[in-house]
ZARO-551123 format. One record per residue: residue number from 1; residue in three letters; chain; x, y, z of N, C-alpha, C in turn. Coordinates in Angstrom, 3 decimals. Example, Ala and Ser with C-alpha at 12.3 -4.5 7.8 and 13.67 -1.06 7.14 Angstrom:
2
num = 1 | residu = ALA | chaine = A | n_xx = 13.190 | n_yy = -5.690 | n_zz = 7.800 | ca_xx = 12.300 | ca_yy = -4.500 | ca_zz = 7.800 | c_xx = 13.200 | c_yy = -3.300 | c_zz = 7.800
num = 2 | residu = SER | chaine = A | n_xx = 12.850 | n_yy = -2.250 | n_zz = 7.080 | ca_xx = 13.670 | ca_yy = -1.060 | ca_zz = 7.140 | c_xx = 12.900 | c_yy = 0.030 | c_zz = 7.870
//
This chain:
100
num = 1 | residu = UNK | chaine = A | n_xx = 100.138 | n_yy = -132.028 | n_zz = 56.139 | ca_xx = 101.457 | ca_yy = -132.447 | ca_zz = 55.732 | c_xx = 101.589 | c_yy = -132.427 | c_zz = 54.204
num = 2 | residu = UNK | chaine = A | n_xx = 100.558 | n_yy = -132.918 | n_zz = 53.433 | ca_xx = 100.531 | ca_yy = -132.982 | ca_zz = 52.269 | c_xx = 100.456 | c_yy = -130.847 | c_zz = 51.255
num = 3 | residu = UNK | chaine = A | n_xx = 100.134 | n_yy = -130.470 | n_zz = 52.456 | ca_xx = 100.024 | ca_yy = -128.944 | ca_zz = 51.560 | c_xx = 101.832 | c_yy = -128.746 | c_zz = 51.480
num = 4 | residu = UNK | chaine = A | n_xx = 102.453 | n_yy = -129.560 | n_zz = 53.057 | ca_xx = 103.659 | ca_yy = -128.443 | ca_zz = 53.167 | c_xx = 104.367 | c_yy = -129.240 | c_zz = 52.243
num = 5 | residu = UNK | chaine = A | n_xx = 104.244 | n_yy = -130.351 | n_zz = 51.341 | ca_xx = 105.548 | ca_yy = -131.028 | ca_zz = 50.752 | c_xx = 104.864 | c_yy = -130.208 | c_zz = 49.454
num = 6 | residu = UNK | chaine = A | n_xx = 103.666 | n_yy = -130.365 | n_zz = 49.338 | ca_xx = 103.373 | ca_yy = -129.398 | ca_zz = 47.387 | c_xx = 103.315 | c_yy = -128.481 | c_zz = 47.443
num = 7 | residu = UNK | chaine = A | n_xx = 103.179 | n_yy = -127.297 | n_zz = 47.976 | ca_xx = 103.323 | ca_yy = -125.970 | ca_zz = 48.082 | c_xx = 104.976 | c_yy = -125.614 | c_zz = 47.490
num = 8 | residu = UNK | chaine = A | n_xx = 106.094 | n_yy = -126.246 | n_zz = 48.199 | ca_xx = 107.467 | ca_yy = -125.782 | ca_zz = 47.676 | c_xx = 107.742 | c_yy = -126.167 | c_zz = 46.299
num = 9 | residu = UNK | chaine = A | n_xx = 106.936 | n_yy = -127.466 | n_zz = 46.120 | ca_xx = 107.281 | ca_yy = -127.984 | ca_zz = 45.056 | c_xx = 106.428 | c_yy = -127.261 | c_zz = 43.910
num = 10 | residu = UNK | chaine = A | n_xx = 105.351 | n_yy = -126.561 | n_zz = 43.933 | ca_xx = 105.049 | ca_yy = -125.950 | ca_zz = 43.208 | c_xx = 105.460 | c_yy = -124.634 | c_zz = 42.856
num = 11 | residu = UNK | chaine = A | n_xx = 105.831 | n_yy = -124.101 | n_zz = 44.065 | ca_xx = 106.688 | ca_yy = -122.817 | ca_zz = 43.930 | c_xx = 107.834 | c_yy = -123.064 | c_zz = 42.640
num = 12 | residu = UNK | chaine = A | n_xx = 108.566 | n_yy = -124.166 | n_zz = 43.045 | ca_xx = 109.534 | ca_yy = -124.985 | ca_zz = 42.318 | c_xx = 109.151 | c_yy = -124.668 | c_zz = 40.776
num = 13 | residu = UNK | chaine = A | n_xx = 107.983 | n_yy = -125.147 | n_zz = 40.460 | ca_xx = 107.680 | ca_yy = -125.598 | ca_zz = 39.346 | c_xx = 107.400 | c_yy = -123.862 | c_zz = 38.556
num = 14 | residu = UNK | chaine = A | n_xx = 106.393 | n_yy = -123.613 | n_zz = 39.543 | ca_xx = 106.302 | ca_yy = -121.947 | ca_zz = 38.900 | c_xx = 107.366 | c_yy = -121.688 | c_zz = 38.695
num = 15 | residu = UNK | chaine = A | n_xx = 108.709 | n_yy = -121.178 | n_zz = 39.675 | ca_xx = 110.212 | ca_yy = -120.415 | ca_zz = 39.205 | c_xx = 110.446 | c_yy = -120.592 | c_zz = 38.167
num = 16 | residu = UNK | chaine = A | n_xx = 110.784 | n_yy = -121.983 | n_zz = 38.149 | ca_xx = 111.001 | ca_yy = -123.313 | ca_zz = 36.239 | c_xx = 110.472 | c_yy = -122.249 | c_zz = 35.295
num = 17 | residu = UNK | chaine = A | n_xx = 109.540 | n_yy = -122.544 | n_zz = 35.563 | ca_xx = 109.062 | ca_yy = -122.045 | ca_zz = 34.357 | c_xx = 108.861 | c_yy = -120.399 | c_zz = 33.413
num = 18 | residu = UNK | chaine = A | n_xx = 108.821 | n_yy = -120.166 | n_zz = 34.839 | ca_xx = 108.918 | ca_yy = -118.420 | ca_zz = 34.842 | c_xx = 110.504 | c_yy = -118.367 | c_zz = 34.008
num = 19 | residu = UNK | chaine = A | n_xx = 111.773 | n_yy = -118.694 | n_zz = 34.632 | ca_xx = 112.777 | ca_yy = -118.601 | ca_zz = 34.394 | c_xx = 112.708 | c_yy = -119.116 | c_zz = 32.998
num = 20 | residu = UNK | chaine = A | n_xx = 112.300 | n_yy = -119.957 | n_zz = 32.911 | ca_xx = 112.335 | ca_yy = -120.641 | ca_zz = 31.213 | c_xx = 111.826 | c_yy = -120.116 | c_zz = 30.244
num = 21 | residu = UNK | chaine = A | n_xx = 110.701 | n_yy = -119.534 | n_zz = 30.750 | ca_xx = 110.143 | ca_yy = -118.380 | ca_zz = 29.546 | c_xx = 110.895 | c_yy = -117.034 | c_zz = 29.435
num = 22 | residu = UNK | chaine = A | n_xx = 111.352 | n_yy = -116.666 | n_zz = 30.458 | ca_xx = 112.178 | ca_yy = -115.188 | ca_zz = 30.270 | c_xx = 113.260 | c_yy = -115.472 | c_zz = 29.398
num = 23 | residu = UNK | chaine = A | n_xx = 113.799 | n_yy = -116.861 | n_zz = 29.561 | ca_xx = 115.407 | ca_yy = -117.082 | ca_zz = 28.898 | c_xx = 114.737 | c_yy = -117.369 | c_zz = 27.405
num = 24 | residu = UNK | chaine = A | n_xx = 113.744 | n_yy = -118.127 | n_zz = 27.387 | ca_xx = 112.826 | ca_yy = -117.980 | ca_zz = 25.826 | c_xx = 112.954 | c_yy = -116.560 | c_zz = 25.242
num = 25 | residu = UNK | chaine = A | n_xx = 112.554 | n_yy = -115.525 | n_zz = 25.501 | ca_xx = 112.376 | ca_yy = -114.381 | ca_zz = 25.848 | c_xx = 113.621 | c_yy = -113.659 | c_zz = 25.022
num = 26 | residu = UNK | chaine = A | n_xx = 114.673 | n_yy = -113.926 | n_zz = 25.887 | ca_xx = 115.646 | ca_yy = -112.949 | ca_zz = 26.040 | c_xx = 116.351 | c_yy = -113.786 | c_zz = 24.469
num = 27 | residu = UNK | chaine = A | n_xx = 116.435 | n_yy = -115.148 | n_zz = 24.675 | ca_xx = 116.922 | ca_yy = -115.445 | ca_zz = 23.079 | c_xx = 116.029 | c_yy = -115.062 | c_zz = 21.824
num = 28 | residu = UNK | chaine = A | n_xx = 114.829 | n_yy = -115.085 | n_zz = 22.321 | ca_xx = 114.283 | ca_yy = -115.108 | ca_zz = 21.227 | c_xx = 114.427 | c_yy = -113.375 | c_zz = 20.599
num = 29 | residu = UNK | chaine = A | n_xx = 114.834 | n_yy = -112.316 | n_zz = 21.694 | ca_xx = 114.955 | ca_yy = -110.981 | ca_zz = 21.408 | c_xx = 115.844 | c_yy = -110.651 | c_zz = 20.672
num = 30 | residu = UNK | chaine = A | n_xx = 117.285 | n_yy = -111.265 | n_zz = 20.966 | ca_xx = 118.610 | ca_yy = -111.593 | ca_zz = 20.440 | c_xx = 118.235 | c_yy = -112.174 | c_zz = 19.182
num = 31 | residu = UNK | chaine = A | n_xx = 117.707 | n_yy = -113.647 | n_zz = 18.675 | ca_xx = 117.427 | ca_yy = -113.628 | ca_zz = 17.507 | c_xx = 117.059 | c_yy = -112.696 | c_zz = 16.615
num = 32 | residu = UNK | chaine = A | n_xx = 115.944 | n_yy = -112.011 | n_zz = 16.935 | ca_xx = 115.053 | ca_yy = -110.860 | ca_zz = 16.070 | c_xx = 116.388 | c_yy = -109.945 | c_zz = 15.808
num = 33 | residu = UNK | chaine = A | n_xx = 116.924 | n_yy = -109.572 | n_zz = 16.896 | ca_xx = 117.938 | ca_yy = -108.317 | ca_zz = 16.302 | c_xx = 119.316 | c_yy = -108.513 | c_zz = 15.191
num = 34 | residu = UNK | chaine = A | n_xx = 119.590 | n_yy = -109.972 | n_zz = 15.690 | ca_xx = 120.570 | ca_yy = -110.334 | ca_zz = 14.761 | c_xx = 120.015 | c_yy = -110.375 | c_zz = 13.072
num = 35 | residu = UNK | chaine = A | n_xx = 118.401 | n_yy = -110.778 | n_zz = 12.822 | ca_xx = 117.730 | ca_yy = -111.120 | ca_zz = 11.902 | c_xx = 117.596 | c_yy = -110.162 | c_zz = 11.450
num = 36 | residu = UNK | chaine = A | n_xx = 117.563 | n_yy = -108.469 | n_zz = 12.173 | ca_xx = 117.015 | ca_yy = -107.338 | ca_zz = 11.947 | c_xx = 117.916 | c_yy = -106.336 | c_zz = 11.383
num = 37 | residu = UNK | chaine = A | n_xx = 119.327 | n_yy = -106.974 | n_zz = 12.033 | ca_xx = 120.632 | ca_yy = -106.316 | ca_zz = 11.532 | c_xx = 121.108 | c_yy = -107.159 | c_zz = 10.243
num = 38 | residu = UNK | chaine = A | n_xx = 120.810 | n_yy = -108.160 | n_zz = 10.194 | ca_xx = 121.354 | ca_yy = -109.166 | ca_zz = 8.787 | c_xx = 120.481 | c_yy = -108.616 | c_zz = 7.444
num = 39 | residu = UNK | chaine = A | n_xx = 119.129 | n_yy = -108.144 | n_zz = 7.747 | ca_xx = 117.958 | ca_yy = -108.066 | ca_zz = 6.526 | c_xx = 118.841 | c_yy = -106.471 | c_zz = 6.472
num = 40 | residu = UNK | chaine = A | n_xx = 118.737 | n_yy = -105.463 | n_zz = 7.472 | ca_xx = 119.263 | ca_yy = -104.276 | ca_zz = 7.111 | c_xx = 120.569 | c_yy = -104.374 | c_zz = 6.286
num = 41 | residu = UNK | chaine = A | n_xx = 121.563 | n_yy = -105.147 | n_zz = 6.327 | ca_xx = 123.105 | ca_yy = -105.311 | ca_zz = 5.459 | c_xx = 122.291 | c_yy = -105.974 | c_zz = 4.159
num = 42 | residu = UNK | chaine = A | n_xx = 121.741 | n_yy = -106.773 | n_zz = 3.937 | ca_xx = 121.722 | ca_yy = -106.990 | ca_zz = 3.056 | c_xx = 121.009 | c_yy = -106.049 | c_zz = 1.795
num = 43 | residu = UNK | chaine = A | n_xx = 119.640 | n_yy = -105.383 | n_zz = 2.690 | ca_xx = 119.175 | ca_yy = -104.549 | ca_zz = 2.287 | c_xx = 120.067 | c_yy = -103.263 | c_zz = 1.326
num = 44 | residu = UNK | chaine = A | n_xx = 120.917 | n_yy = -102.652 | n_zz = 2.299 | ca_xx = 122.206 | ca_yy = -101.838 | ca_zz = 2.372 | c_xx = 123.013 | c_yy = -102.459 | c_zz = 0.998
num = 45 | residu = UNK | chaine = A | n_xx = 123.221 | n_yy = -103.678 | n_zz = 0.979 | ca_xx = 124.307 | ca_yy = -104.051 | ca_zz = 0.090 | c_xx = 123.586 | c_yy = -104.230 | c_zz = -1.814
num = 46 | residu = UNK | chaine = A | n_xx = 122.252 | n_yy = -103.979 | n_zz = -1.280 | ca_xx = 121.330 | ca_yy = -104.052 | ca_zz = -2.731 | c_xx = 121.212 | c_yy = -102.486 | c_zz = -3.330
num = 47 | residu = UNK | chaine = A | n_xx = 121.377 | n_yy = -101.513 | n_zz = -2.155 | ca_xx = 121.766 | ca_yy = -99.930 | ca_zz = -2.702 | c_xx = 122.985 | c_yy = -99.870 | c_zz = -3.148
num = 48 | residu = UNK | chaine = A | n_xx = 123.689 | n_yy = -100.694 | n_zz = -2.563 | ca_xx = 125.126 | ca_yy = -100.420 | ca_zz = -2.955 | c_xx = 125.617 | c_yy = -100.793 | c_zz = -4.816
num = 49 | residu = UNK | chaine = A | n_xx = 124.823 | n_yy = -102.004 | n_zz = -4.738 | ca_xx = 124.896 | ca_yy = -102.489 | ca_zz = -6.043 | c_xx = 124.326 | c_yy = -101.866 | c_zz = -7.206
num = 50 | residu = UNK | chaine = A | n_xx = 122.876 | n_yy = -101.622 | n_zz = -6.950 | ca_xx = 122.531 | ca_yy = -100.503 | ca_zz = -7.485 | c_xx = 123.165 | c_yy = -99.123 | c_zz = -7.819
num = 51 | residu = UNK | chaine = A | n_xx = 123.942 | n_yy = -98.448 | n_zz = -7.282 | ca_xx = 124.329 | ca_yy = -97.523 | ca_zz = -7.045 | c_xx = 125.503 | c_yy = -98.020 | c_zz = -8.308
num = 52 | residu = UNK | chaine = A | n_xx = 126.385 | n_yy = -99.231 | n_zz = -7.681 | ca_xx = 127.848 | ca_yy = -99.185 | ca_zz = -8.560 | c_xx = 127.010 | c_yy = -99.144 | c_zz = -9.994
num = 53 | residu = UNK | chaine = A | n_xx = 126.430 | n_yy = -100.506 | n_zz = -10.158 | ca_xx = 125.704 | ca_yy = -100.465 | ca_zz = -11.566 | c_xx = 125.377 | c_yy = -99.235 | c_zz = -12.123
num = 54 | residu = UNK | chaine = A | n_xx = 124.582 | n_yy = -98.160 | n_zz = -11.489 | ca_xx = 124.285 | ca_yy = -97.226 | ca_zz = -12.857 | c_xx = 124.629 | c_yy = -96.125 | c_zz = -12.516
num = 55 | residu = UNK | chaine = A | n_xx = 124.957 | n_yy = -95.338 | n_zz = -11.111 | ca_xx = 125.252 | ca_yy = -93.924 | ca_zz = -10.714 | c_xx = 126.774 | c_yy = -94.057 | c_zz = -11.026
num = 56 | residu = UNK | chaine = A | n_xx = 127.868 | n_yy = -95.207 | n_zz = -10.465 | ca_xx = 129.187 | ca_yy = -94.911 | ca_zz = -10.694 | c_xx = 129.380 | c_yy = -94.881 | c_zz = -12.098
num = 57 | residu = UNK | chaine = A | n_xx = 128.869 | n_yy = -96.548 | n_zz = -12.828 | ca_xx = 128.982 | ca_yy = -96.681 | ca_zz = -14.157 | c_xx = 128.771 | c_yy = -95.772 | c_zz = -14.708
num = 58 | residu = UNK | chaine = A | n_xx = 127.788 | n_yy = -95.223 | n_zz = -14.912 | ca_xx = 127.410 | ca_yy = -94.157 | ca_zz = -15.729 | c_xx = 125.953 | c_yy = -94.749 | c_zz = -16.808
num = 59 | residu = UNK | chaine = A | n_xx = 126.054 | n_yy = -95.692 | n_zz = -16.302 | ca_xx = 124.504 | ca_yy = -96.137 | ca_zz = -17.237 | c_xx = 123.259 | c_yy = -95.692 | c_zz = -16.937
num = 60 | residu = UNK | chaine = A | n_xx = 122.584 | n_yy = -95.870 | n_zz = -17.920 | ca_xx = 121.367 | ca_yy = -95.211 | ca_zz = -17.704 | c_xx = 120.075 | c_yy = -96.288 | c_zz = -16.657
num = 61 | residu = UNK | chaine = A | n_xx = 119.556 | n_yy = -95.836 | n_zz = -15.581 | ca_xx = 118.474 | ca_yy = -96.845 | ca_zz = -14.884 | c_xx = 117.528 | c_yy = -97.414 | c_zz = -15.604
num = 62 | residu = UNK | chaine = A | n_xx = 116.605 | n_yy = -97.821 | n_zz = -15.630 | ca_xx = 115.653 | ca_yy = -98.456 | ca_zz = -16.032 | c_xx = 114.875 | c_yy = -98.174 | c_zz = -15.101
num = 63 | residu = UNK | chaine = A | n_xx = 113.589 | n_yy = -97.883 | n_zz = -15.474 | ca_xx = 112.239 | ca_yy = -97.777 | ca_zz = -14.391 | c_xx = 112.070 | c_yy = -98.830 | c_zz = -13.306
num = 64 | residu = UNK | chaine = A | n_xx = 112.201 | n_yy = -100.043 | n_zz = -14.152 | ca_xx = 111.905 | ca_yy = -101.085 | ca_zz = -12.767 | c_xx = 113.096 | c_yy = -100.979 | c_zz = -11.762
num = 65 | residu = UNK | chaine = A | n_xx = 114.376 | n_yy = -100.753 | n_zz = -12.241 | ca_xx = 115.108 | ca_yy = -100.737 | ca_zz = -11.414 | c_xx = 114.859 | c_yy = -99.730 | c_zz = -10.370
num = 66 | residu = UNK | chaine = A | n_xx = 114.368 | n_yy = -98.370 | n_zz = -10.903 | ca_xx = 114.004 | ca_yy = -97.471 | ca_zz = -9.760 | c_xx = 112.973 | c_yy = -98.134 | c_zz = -8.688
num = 67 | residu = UNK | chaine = A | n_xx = 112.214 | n_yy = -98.593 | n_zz = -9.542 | ca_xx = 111.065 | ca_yy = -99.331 | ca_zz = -8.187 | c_xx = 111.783 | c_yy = -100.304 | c_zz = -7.675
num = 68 | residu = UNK | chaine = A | n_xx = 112.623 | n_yy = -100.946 | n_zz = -7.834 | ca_xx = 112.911 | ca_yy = -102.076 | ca_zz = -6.624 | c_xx = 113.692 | c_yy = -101.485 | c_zz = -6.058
num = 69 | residu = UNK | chaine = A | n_xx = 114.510 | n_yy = -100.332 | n_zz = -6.240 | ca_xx = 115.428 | ca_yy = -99.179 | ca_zz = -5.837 | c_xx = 114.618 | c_yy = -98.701 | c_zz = -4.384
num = 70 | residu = UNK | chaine = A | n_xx = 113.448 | n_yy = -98.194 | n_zz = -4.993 | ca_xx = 112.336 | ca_yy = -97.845 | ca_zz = -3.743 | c_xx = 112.143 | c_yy = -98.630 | c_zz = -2.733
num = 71 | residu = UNK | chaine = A | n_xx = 111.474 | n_yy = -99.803 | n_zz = -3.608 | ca_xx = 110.836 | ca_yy = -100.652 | ca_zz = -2.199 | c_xx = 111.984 | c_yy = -101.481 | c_zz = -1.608
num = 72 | residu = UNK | chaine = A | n_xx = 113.369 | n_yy = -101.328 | n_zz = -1.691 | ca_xx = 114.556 | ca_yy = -101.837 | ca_zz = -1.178 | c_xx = 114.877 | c_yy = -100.707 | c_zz = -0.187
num = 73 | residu = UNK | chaine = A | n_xx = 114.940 | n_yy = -99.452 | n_zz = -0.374 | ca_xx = 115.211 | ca_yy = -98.429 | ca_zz = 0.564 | c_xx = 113.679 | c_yy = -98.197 | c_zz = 1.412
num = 74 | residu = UNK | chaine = A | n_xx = 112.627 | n_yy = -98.769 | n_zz = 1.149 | ca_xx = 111.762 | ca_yy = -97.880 | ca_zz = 2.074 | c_xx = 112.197 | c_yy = -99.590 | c_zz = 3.274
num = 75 | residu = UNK | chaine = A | n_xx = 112.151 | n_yy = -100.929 | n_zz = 3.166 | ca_xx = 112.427 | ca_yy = -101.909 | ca_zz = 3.585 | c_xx = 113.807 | c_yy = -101.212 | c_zz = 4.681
num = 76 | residu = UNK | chaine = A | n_xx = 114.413 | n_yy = -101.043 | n_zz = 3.637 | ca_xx = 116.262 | ca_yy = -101.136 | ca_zz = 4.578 | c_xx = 115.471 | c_yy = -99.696 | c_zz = 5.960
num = 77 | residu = UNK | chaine = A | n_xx = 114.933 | n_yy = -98.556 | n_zz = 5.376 | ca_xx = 114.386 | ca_yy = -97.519 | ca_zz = 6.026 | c_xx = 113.514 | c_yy = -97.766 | c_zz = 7.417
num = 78 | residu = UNK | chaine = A | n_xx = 112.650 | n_yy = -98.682 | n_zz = 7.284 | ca_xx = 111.681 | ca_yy = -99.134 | ca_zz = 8.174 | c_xx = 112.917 | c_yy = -99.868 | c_zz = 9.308
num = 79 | residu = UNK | chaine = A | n_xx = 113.635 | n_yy = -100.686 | n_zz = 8.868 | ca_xx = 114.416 | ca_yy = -101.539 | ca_zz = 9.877 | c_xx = 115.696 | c_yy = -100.614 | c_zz = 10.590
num = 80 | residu = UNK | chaine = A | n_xx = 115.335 | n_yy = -99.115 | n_zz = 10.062 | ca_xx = 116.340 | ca_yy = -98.047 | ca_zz = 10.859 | c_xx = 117.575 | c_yy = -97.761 | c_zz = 10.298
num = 81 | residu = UNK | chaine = A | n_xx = 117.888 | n_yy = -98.508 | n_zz = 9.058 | ca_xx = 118.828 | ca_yy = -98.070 | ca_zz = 8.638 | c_xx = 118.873 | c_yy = -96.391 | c_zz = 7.642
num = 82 | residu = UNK | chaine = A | n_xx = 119.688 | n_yy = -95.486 | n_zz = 7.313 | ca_xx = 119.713 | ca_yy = -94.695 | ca_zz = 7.403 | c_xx = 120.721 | c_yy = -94.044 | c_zz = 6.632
num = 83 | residu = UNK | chaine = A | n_xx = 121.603 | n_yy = -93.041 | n_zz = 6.512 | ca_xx = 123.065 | ca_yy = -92.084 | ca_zz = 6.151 | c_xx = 123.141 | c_yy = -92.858 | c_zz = 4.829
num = 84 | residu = UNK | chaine = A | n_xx = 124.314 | n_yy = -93.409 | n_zz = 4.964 | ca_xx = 124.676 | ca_yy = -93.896 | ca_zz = 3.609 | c_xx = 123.671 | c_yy = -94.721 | c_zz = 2.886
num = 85 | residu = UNK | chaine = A | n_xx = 122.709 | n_yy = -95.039 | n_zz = 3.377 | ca_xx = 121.902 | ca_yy = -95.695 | ca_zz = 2.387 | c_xx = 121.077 | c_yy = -94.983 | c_zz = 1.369
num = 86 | residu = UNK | chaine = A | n_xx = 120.398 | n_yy = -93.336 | n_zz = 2.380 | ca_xx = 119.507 | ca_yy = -92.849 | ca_zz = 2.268 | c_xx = 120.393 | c_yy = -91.978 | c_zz = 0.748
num = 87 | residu = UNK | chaine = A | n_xx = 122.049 | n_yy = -91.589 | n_zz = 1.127 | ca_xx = 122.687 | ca_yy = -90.808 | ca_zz = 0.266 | c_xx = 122.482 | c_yy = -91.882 | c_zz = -1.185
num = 88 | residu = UNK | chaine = A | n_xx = 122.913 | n_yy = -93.015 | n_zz = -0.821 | ca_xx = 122.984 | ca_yy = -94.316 | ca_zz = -2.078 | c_xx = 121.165 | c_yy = -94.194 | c_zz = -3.248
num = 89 | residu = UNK | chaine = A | n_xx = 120.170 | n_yy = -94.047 | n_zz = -2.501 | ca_xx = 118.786 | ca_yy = -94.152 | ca_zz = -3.046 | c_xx = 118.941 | c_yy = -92.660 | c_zz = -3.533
num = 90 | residu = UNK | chaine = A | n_xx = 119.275 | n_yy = -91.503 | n_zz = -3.248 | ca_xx = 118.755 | ca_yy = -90.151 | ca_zz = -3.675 | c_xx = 119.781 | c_yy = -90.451 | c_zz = -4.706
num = 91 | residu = UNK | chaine = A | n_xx = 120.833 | n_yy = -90.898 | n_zz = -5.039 | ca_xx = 121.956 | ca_yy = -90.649 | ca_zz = -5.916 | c_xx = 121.260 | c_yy = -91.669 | c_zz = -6.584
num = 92 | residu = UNK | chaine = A | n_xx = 120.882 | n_yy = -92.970 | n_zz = -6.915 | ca_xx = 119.805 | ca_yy = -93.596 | ca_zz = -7.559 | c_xx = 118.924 | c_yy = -93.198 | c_zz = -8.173
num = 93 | residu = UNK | chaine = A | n_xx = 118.277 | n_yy = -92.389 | n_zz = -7.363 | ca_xx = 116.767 | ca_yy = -91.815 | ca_zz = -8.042 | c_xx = 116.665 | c_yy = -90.434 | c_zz = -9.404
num = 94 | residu = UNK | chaine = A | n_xx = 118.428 | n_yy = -89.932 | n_zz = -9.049 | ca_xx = 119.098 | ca_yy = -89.020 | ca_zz = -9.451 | c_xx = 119.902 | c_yy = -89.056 | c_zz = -11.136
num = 95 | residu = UNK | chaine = A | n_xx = 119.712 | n_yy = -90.168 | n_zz = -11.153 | ca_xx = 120.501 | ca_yy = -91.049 | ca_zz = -12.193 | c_xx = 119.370 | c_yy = -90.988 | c_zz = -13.555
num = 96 | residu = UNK | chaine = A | n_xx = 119.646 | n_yy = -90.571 | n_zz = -14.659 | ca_xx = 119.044 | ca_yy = -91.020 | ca_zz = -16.109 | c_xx = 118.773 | c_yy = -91.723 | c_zz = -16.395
num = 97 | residu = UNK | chaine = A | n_xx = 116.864 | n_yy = -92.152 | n_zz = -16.438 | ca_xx = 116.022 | ca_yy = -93.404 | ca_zz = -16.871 | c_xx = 116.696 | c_yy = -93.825 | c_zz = -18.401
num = 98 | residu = UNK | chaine = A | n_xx = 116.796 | n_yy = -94.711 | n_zz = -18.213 | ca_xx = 116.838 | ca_yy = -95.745 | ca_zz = -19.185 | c_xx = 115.665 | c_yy = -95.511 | c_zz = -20.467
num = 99 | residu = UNK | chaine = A | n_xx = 116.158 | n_yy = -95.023 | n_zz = -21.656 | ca_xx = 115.014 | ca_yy = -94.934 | ca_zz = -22.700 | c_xx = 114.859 | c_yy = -96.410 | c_zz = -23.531
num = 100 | residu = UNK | chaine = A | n_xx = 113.306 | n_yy = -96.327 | n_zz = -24.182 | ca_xx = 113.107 | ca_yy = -97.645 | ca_zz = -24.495 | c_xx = 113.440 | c_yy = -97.205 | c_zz = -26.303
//
């Protein structure tokens, strides 16, 4: 008698939990992508700035700026972003260093 009342109830308990970790799961997947699409815009919006600053302006870059230019596009790159960003960094890289 005692198997047939804990047996369901453990079934019970397994489902619980099964179900609770998948829904863990499934938010926690949803988080990452929202996190993954927010770092890519922002990423995106640091070429952009770059870009107005010295390719529209017409000013001359500065070296460091090219390197954070880089490691901002290889970042935005890795997380899949792509087109206009990739056009924003070559038109960057394209631009007249800054003399000292």
């Amino acid at each position: 008698m005692v198997g047939w009342v804990l047996a369901p109830l453990l079934s019970a308990c397994v489902g619980y939990l099964l179900a609770a970790v998948r829904g863990f799961a499934k938010r926690g997947s949803q988080h990452d992508k929202a996190m993954e699409q927010g770092m890519r815009a922002l990423l995106r919006q640091q070429l952009i700035d770059y870009h107005r600053d010295y390719v529209v302006s017409g000013h001359a870059c500065p070296v460091c700026v090219k390197e954070q230019a880089t490691s901002v596009y290889a970042a935005y790159h890795d997380l899949g972003g792509n087109g206009t960003g990739t056009k924003l960094y070559q038109e960057i890289m394209n631009t007249h260093v800054e003399e000292n």
